[in-house]
Residue, then its C-alpha position, 0 to 999 in steps of 0.5 A: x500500500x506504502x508503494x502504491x501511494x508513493x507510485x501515485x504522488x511521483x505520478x501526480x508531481x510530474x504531471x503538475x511539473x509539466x503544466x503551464x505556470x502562470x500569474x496574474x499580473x505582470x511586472x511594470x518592467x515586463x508590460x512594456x518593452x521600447x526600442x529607439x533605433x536610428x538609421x538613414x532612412x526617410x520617414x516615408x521610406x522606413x514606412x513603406x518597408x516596415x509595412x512591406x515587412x509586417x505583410x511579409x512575416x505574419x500570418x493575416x498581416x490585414x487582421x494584425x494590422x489595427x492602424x497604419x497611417x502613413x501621415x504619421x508614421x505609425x503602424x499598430x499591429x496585435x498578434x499572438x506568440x504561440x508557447x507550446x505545452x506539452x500536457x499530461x494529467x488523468x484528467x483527459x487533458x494529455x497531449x499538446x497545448x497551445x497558448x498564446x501571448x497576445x501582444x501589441x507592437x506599435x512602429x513610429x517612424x521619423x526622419x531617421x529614428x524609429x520607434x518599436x514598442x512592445x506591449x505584452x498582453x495576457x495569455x489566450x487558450x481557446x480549450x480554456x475559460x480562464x482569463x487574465x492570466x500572464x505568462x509566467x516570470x521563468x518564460x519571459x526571457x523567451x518572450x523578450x528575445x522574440x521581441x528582439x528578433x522581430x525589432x532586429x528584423x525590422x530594422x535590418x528590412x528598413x535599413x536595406x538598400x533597394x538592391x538587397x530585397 
């Protein structure tokens, strides 16, 4: 009997290690990310790119996009970072799970400089009904480097002479 019920809690402890760690809130230093980037571009230039990259890189680019005034400078997209899980639990909730952070990337141009902001939202799992749950402290470094990759690619698409598309 001493065997069985150890058994049964390894079993239950690894299964709880393998679900999804969240929180409620999200530190201010993580809600908002910002870079300033300055490049020899032409506000209307960098535009144009920016926009030509956003087109190119997600999915639905005319669903992502919420605003792109041209005028202004500036593009609005909201999306979604998919974090896989994989979950295994007697409760008929094996196999992968997909959540996803869901985000808002906001593009300024002006002449020369150009502003990226990242704001991060909350975790959407259309099998779940929880809401207004944060990705958890351990996996934001991974969303961060998402964020750097996407500034880094956007610059590098602005920043490119004609000749390198």
């Amino acid at each position: 009997m001493i065997k069985f019920f150890v058994v049964m809690v390894l079993a239950v402890s690894a299964c709880a290690s393998t679900a999804p760690k969240f929180r409620t809130s999200l530190d201010p230093s993580e809600e908002t990310i910002v870079y300033v980037e300055y490049y020899d571009r032409g506000k209307d230039d960098a535009f144009v790119a920016a926009s030509a990259w956003i087109a190119k890189n997600f999915n639905s680019a005319g669903d992502v996009i919420q605003m792109s005034d041209k005028k202004s400078g500036t593009i609005v997209v909201k999306a979604l970072w998919p974090v896989p899980w994989t979950q295994k639990g007697g409760s008929g909730t094996s196999g992968p799970v997909v959540y996803n952070v869901s985000y808002t990337m906001t593009f300024q141009s002006k002449n020369n400089k150009g502003k990226i902001e990242f704001h991060t939202g909350h975790l959407i799992n259309q099998q779940s009904r929880q809401e207004n749950l944060y990705l958890d402290s351990e996996n934001m470094p991974k969303l961060f480097a998402y964020y750097d990759d996407i500034k880094d690619n956007l610059i590098k698409a602005i920043t490119a002479k004609p000749d390198e598309f």
